[in-house]
Backbone as a ProteinNet text record, in pm:
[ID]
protein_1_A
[PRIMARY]
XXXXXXXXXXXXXXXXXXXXXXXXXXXXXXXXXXXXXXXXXXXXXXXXXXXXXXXXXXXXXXXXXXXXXXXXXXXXXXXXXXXXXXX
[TERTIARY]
8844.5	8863.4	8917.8	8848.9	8860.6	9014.2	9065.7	9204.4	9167	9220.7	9185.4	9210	9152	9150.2	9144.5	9263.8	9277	9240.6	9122.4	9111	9223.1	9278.1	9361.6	9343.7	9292.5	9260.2	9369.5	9373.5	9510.2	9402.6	9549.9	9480.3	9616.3	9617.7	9724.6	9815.4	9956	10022	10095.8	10007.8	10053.9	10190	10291.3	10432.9	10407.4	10350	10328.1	10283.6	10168.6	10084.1	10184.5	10227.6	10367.8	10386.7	10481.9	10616.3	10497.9	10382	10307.3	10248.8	10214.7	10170.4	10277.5	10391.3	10537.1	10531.2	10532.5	10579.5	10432.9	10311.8	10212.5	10225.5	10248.6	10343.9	10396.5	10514.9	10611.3	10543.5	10470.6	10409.5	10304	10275.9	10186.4	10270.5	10421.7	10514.7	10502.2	10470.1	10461.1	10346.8	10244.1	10093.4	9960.3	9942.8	9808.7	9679.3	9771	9571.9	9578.7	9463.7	9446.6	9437.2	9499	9501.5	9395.6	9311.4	9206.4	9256.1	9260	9317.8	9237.1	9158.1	9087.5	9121.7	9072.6	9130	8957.3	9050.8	8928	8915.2	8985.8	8934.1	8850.7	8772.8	8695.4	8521.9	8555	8427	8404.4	8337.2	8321	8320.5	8230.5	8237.4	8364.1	8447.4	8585.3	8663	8660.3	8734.1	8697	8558.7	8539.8	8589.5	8551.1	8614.7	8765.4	8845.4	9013.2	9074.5	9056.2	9089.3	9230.5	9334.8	9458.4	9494.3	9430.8	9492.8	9552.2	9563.6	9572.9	9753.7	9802.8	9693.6	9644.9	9507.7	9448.3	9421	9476.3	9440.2	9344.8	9230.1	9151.2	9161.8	9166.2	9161.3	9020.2	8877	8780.7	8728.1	8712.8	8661.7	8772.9	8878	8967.8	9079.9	9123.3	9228.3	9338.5	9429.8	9528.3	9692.4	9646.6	9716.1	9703.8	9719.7	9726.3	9864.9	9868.3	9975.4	10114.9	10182.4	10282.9	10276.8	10358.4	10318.4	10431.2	10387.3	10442.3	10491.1	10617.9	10603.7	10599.5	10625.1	10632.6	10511.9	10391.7	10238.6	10201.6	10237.9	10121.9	10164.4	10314.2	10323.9	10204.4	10211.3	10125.5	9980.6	9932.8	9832.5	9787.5	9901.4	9879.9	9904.1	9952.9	9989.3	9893	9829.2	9720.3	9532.8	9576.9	9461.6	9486.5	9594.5	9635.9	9626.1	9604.4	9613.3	9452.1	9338.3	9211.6	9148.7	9209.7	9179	9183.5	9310.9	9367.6	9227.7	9186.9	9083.9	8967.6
10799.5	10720.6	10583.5	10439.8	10348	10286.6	10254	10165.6	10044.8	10040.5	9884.1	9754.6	9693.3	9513.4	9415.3	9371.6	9238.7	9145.1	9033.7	8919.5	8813.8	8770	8663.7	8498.9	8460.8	8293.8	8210.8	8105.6	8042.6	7884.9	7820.2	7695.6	7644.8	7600.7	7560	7517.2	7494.2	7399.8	7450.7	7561.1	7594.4	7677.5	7640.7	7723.9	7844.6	7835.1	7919.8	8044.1	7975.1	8102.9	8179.1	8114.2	8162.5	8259.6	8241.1	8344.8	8471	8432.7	8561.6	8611.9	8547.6	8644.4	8750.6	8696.4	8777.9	8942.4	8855.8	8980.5	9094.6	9042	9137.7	9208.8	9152.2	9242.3	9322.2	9286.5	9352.2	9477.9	9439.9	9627.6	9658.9	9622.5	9735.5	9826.4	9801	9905.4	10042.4	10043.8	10083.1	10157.4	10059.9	10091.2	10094.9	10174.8	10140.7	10087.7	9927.1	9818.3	9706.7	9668.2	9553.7	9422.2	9341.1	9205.5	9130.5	9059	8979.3	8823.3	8729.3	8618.5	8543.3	8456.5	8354.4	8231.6	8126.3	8000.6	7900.9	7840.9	7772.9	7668.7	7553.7	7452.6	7479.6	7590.9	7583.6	7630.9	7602.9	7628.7	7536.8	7450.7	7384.1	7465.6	7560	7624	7704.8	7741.4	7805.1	7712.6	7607.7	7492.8	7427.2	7468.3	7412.3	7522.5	7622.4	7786.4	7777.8	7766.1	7747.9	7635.7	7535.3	7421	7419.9	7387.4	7389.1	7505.6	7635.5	7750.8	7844.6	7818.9	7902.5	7922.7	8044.3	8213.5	8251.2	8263	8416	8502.3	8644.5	8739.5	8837.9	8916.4	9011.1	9128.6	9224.7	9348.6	9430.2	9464	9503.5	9365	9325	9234.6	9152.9	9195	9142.1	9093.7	8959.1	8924.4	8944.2	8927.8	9019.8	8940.9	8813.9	8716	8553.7	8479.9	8390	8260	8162.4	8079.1	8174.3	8284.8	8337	8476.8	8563.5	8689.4	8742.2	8816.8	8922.4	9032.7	9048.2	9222.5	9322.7	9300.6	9421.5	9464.4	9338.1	9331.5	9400.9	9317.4	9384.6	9526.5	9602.5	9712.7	9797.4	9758	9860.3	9888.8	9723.3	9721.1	9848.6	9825.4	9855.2	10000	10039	10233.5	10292.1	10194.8	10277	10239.9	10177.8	10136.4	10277.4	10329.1	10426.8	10542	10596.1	10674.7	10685.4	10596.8	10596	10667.4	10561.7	10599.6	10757.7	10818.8	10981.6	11065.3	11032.9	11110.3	11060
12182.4	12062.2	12103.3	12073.5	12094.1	12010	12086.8	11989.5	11895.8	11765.4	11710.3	11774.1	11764.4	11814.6	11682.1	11733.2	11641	11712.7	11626.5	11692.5	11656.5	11734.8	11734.6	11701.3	11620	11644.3	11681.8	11761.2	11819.3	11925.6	11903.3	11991.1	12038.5	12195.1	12289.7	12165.7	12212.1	12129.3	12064.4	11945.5	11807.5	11789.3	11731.3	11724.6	11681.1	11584.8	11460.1	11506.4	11628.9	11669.3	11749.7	11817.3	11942.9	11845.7	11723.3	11669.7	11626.3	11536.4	11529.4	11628.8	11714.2	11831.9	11907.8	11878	11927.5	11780.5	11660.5	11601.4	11630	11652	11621.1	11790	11921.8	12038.5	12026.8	11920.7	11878.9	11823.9	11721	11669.7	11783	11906.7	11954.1	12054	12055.8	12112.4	11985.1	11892.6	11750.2	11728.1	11715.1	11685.1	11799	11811.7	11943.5	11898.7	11940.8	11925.1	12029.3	12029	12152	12097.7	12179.4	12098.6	12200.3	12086.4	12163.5	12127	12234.1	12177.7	12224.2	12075	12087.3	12070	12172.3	12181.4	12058	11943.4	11889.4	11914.9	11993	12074.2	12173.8	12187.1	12267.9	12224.3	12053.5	11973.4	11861	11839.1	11733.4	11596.8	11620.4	11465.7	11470.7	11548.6	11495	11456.9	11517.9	11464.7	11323.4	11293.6	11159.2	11062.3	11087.6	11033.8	10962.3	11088	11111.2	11105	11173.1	11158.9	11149.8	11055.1	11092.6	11007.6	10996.8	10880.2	11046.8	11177.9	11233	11263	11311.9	11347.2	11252.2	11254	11194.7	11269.6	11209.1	11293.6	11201.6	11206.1	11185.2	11199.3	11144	11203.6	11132.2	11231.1	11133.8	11069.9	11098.1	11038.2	10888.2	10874.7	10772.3	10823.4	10737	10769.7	10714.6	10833.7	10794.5	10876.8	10893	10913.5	10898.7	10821.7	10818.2	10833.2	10891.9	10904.2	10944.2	10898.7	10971.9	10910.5	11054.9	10988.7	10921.6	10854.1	10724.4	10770.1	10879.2	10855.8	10793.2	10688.7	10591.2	10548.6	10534.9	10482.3	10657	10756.3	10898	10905.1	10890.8	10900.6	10833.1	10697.5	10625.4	10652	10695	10736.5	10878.4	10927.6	11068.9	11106.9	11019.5	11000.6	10938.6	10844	10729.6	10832.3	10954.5	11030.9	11147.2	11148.7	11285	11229.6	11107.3	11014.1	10999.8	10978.7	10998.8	11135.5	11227	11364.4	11421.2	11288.8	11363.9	11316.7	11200.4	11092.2	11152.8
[MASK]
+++++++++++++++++++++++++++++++++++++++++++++++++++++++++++++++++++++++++++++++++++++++

């Protein structure tokens, strides 16, 4: 059984992305998923996509992070995604 992957959107620099990329770390001591971290300066169309709304993070195709994260919203997200994975 494959673990979930969140895609990560992020570009050098960004603070923002720093602190959520820390708390969503933080839950994979917690939750078993893989973080994929995409850089969008290195795509025109992610950059037209994202532009300055980043981090977004995805999980499945949904987002499930925008500008800073939520723990209380990623928890739920992220138990009711590990809870899928068991079934």
């Amino acid at each position: 059984m494959n673990s979930p992957r969140i895609d990560f959107y992020t570009r050098k620099g960004c603070h923002l992305c720093k602190e959520a990329l820390e708390v969503l770390r933080d839950f994979q001591r917690e939750f078993d998923f893989e973080i994929q971290l995409i850089d969008i300066s290195g795509s025109t169309d992610l950059t037209q996509l994202y532009g300055n709304d980043i981090p977004v993070a995805t999980l499945d195709g949904r987002k499930i992070l925008k500008h800073r994260a939520d723990r209380k919203l990623l928890r739920r997200v992220l138990a009711e995604a590990s809870i899928q994975n068991l079934g």
